[in-house]
C-alpha positions as CSV (number, residue, x, y, z in Angstrom):
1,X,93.4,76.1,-184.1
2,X,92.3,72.7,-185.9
3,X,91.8,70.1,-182.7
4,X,90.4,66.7,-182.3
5,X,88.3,64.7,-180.0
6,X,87.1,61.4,-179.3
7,X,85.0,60.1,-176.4
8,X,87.3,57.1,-175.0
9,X,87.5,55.3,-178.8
10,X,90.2,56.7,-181.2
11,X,88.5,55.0,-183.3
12,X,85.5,57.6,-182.6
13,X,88.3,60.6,-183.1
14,X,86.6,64.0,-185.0
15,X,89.0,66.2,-186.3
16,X,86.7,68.9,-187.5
17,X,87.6,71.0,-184.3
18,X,87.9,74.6,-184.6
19,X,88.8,77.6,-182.2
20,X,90.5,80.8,-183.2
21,X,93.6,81.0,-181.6
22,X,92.7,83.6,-179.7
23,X,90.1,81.1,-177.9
24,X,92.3,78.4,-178.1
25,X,94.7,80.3,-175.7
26,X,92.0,81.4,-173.4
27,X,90.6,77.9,-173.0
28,X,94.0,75.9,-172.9
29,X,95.4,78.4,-171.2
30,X,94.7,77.5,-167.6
31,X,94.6,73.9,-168.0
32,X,98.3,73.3,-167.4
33,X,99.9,70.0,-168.5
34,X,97.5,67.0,-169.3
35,X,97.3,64.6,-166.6
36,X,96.2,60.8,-167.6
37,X,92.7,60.2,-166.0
38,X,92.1,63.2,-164.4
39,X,90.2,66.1,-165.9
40,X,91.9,68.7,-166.7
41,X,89.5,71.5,-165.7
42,X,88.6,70.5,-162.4
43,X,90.4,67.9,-162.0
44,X,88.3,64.7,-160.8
45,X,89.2,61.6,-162.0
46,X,87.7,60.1,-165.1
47,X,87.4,56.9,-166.9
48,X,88.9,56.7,-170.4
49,X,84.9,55.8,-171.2
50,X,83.5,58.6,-169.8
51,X,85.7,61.2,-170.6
52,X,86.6,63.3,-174.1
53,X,89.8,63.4,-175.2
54,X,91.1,66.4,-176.7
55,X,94.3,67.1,-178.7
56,X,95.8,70.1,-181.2
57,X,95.5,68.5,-184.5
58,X,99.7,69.6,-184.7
59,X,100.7,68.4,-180.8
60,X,100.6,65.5,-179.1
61,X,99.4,66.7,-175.6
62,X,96.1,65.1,-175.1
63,X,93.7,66.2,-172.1
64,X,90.7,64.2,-170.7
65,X,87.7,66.4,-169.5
66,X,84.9,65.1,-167.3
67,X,80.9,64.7,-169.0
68,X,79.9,68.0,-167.8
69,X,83.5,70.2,-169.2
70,X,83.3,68.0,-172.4
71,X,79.7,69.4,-172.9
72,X,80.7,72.7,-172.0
73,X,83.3,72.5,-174.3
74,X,81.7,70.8,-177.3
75,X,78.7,73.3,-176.6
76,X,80.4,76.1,-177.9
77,X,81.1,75.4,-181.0
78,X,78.4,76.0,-184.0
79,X,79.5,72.2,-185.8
80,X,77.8,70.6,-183.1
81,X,74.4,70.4,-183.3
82,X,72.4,69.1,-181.4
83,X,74.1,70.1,-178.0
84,X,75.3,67.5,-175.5
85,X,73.6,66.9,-172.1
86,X,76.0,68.3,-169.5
87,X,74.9,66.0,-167.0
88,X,74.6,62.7,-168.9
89,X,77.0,63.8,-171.8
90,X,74.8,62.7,-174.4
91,X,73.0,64.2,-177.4
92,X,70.0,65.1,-176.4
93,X,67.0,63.5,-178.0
94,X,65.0,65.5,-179.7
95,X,65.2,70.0,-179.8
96,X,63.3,70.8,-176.9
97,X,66.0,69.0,-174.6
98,X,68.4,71.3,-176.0
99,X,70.7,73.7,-173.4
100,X,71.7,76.6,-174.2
101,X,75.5,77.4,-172.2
């Protein structure tokens, strides 16, 4: 499944994301319908600035995830590199700052 994401700034949008549908389903799966300014895994509210955006390159439904779920999320995949902070949602600066999830 082709997706995109954007941190708060369409204008920022990537649309180089990539889960096999199978993953897709597993990780969309319990998130229910998107919810504007809430994330959609635990469901705090969120700032359009501080949250990632994330939408099926072939739907419209767009959820908002919170720093820490956007890392997680982003984390997985092998195009990003290097890994986000999950507490500051922010690349880190140099290797040895890397997480591993």
């Amino acid at each position: 499944m082709r997706f995109s994401y954007h941190p708060g700034d369409p204008g920022m949008r990537d649309d180089s994301g990539l889960l096999c549908s199978e993953c897709w389903s597993a990780w969309t799966g319990g998130l229910g319908e998107p919810t504007p300014r809430v994330c959609a895994v635990c469901r705090t509210p969120v700032a359009r600035t501080s949250s990632l955006f994330v939408s099926r390159i072939d739907d419209r439904q767009t959820w908002q995830f919170c720093a820490p779920h956007a890392a997680e999320l982003l984390n997985r995949l092998r195009t990003v590199e290097p890994k986000f902070d999950p507490a500051s949602f922010r690349l880190p600066l140099d290797r040895s700052e890397k997480r591993s999830l």
